[in-house]
C-alpha positions in Angstrom: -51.1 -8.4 2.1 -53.8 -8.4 4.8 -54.2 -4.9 5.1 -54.5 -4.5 1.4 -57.2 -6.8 1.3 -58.7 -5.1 3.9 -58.4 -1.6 2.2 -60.0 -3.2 -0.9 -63.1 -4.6 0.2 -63.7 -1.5 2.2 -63.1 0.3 -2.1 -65.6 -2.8 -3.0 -68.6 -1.6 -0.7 -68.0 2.1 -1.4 -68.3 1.2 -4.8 -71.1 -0.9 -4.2 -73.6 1.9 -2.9 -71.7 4.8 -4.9 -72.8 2.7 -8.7 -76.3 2.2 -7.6 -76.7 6.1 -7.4 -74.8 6.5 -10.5 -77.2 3.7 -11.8 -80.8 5.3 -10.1 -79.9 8.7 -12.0 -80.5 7.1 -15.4 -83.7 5.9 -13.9 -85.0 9.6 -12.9 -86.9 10.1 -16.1 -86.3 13.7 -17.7 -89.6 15.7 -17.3 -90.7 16.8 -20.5 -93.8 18.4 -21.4 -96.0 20.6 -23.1 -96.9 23.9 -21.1 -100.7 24.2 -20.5 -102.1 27.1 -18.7 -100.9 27.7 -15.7 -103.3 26.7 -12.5 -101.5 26.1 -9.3 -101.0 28.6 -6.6 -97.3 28.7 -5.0 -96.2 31.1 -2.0 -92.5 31.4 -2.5 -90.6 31.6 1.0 -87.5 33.2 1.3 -85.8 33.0 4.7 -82.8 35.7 5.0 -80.4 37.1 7.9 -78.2 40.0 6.6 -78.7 39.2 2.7 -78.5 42.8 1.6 -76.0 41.9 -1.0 -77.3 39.1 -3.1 -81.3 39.5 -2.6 -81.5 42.2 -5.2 -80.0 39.7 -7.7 -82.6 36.9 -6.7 -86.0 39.4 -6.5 -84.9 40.2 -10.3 -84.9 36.6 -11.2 -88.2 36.1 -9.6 -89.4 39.2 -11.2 -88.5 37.4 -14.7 -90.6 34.2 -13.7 -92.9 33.6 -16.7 -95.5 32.8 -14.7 -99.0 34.7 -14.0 -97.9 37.4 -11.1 -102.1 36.5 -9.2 -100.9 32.6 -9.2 -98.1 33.5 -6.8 -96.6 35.5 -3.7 -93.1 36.1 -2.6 -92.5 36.0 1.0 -89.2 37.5 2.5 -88.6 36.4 6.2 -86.2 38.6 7.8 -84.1 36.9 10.9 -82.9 40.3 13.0 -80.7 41.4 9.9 -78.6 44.2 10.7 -77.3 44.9 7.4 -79.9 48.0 6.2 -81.9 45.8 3.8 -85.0 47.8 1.8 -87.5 46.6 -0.6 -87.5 49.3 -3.4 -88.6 49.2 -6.7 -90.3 46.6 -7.2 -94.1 45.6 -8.3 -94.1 41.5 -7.4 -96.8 40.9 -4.9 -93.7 40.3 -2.0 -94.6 40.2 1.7 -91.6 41.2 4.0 -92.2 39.2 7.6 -90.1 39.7 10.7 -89.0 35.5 12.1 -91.1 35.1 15.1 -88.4 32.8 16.9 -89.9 29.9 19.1 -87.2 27.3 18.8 -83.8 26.8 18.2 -83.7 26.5 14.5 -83.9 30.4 13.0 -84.5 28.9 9.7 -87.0 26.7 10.4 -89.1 29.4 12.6 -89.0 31.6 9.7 -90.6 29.0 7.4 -93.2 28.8 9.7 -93.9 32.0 9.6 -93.7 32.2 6.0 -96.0 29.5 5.9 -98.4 31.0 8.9 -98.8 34.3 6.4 -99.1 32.2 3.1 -102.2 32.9 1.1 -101.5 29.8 -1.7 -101.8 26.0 -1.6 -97.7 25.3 -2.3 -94.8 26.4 -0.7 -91.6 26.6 -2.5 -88.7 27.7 -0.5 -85.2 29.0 -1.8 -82.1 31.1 -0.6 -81.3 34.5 -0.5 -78.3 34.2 -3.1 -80.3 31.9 -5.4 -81.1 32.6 -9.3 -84.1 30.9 -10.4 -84.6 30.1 -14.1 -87.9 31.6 -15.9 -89.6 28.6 -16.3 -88.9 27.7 -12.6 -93.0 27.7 -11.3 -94.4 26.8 -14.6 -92.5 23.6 -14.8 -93.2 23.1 -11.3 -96.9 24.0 -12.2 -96.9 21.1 -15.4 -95.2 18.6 -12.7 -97.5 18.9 -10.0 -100.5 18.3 -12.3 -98.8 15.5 -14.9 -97.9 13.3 -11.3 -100.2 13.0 -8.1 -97.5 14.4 -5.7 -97.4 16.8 -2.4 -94.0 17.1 -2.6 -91.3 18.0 -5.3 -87.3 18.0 -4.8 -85.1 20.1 -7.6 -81.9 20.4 -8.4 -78.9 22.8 -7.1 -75.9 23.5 -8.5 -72.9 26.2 -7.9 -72.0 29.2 -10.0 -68.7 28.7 -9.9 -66.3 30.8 -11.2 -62.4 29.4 -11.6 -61.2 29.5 -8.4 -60.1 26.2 -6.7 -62.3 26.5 -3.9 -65.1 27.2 -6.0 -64.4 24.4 -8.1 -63.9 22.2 -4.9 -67.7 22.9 -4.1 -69.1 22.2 -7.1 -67.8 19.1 -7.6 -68.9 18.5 -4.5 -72.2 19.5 -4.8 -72.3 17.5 -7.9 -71.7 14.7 -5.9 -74.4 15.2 -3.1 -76.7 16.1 -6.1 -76.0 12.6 -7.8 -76.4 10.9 -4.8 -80.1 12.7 -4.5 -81.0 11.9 -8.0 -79.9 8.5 -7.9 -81.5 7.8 -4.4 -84.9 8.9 -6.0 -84.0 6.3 -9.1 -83.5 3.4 -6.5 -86.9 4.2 -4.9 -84.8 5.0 -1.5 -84.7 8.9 -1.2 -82.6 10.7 1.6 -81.7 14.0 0.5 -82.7 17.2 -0.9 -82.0 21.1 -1.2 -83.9 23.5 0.7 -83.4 25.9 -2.4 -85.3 24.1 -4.4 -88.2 22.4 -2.5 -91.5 22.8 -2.8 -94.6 20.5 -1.0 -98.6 21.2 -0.2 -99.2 23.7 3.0 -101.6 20.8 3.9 -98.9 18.4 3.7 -96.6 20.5 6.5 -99.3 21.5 8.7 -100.7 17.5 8.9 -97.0 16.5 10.0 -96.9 19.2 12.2 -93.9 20.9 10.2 -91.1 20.9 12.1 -91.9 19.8 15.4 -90.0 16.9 16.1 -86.5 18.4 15.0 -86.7 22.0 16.3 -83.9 21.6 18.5 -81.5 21.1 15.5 -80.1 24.4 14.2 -80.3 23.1 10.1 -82.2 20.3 8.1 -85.7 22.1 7.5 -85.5 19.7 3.7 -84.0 16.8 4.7 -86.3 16.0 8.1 -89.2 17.3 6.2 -88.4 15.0 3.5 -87.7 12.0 6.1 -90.9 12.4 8.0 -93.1 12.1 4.7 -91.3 8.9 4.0 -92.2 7.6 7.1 -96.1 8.7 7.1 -98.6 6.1 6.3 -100.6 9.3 4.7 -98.1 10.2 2.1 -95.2 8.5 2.0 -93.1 7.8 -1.5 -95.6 7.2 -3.7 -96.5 10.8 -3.3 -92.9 12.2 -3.7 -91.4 13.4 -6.9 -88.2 14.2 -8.3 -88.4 17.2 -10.9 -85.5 16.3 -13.5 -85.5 19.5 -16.0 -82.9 22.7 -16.5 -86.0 24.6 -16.0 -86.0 23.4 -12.3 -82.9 24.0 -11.7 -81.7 26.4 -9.2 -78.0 28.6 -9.1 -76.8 29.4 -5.6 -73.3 31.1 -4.1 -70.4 28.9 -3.5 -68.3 30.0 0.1 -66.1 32.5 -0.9 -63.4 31.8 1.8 -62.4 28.8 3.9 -64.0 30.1 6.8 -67.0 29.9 5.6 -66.5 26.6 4.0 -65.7 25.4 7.4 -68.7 26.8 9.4 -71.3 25.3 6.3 -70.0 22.1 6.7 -70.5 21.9 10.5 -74.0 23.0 10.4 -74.4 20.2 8.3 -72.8 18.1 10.4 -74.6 19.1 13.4 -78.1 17.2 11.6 -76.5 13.9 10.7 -77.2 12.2 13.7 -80.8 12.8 13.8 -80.6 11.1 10.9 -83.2 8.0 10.6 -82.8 6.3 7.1 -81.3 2.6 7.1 -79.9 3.4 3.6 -78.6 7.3 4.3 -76.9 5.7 7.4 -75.6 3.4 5.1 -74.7 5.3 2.0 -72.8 7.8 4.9 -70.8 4.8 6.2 -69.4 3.4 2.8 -68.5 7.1 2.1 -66.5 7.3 4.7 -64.5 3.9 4.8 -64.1 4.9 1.2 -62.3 7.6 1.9 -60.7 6.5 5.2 -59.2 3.4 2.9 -57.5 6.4 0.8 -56.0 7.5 3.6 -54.9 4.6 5.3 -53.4 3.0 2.1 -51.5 6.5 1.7 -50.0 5.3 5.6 -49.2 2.1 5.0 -47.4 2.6 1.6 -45.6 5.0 3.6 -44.3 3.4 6.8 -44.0 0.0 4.3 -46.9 -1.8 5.5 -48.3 -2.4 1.9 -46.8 -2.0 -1.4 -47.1 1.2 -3.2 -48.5 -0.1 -6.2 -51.9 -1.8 -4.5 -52.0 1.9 -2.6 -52.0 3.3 -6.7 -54.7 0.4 -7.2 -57.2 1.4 -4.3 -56.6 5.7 -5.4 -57.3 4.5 -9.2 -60.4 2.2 -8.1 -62.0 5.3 -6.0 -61.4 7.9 -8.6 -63.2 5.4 -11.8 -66.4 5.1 -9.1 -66.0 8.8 -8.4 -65.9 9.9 -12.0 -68.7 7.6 -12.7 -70.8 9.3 -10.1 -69.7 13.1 -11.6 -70.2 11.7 -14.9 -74.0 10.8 -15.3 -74.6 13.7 -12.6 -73.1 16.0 -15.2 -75.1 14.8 -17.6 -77.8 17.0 -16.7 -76.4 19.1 -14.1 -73.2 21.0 -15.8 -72.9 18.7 -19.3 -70.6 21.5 -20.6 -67.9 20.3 -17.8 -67.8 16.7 -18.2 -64.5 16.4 -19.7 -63.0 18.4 -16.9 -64.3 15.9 -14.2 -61.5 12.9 -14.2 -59.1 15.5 -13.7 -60.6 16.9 -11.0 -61.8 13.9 -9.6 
């Protein structure tokens, strides 16, 4: 009995922090409005490292931006790539830099040179196997001058095709982007996408960019994101969340487990640099969530607790997960809600 209560309260706090994000995404306010001509300037940084493969399909997409072509500059930033990439045929106003490396993070030296060689006032970074929709920089544009912000998080989301693994990742993502969403609803943001991310060149050069968190490989967002929240000159007030399908960015899933595996270690590798009370605290619940899962499975098992409370604490965690999915998908991938409890 004892260590089903235990398993259950540890269910109770999970879904304690995991319905305030369900119940913050509601109170991200979808961004309508009526397009006015377009004013703001945008350098649009694209780190790569042997991309050959998947940049054609994003320079096309940028090519498509409706969006005046003098308002806005592409800027490829090529880590050492091996892999024969050319720039042919094509009439965007795109910049190809080589990454001057100074640190230990490729992907943050390259914004930084990006940034260094940028001729506009906002930087809007993405990936190398991104799709960006048309409207992508005039939204962006109607945003930055509807709200008084110097920095704007999108959305992400998978093109997944049906595979399991693909569909594995995309409900994951789905649940990393509700928690983003829902952390901005709460007024306690932790995370965001470097493929869709875009703040004032002012902004990263008065928080010295990435200085403080140079010595970790990933997290060029999310520390850039944490170190506004923490500056007396900016702080939350002057962050924004852009909620519309025309600010919504397509990326690659992992195409093999291997590659699963490595992702999810250079993610690892930034979490304990991590500063935020609440992202501490949100990571925590997530994982005695989870970890109750798998010690009820144990216990049912070597006859510790009865089966049915084990059914109890698995049904519990997949309502709060589907709940989660559920107002995510909403905006995110509204044609797949009906497949979520089962996947779930």
């Amino acid at each position: 009995m004892i260590f089903s209560l235990i398993l259950l309260f540890f269910i109770f706090v999970y879904g304690f922090f995991i319905l305030r994000l369900a119940f913050g995404i509601n109170k991200v306010p979808y961004f309508f409005t009526k397009y006015k001509s377009p004013e703001t300037t945008f350098s649009i940084v694209v780190p790569f490292r042997n991309e050959a493969k998947v940049l054609p399909e994003l320079l096309d997409s940028l090519s498509g931006l409706n969006y005046p072509k003098d308002l806005f500059e592409i800027i490829l930033v090529d880590d050492e790539s091996d892999d024969g990439f050319e720039l042919i045929n094509h009439d965007q106003n795109i910049k190809v830099l080589k990454n001057i490396r100074k640190s230990n993070s490729p992907k943050k030296d390259a914004i930084e040179t990006a940034i260094l060689n940028s001729k506009f006032s906002w930087i809007i970074t993405t990936d190398a196997d991104c799709i960006v929709p048309e409207n992508w920089l005039k939204t962006l544009d109607a945003f930055i001058r509807e709200n008084n912000v110097e920095m704007v998080v999108g959305a992400v989301s998978y093109r997944a095709e049906n595979d399991f693994l693909q569909h594995f990742q995309l409900l994951e993502m789905m649940s990393l982007q509700g928690a983003t969403i829902g952390s901005f609803g709460i007024n306690h943001p932790f995370m965001c996408n470097g493929a869709n991310f875009a703040y004032t060149k002012n902004l990263f050069k008065s928080l010295n960019g990435f200085d403080d968190s140079n010595q970790i490989a990933s997290g060029d967002d999310v520390f850039l994101l944490q170190k506004t929240l923490n500056s007396s000159a900016y702080g939350l007030p002057k962050i924004g969340y852009l909620k519309n399908h025309d600010f919504l960015v397509l990326t690659q899933p992992c195409f093999s487990l291997q590659a699963l595996i490595q992702q999810r270690i250079r993610w690892a590798s930034k979490a304990s640099a991590y500063k935020n009370f609440f992202s501490k605290s949100v990571a925590l619940a997530v994982f005695i969530g989870n970890l109750a899962i798998v010690l009820g499975l144990l216990f049912s098992l070597f006859g510790w607790m009865p089966f049915w409370d084990f059914y109890i604490l698995f049904s519990l965690k997949i309502v709060l997960d589907f709940v989660l999915l559920y107002q995510t998908g909403k905006f995110i991938q509204p044609h797949q809600i009906r497949f979520y409890l089962l996947s779930t």
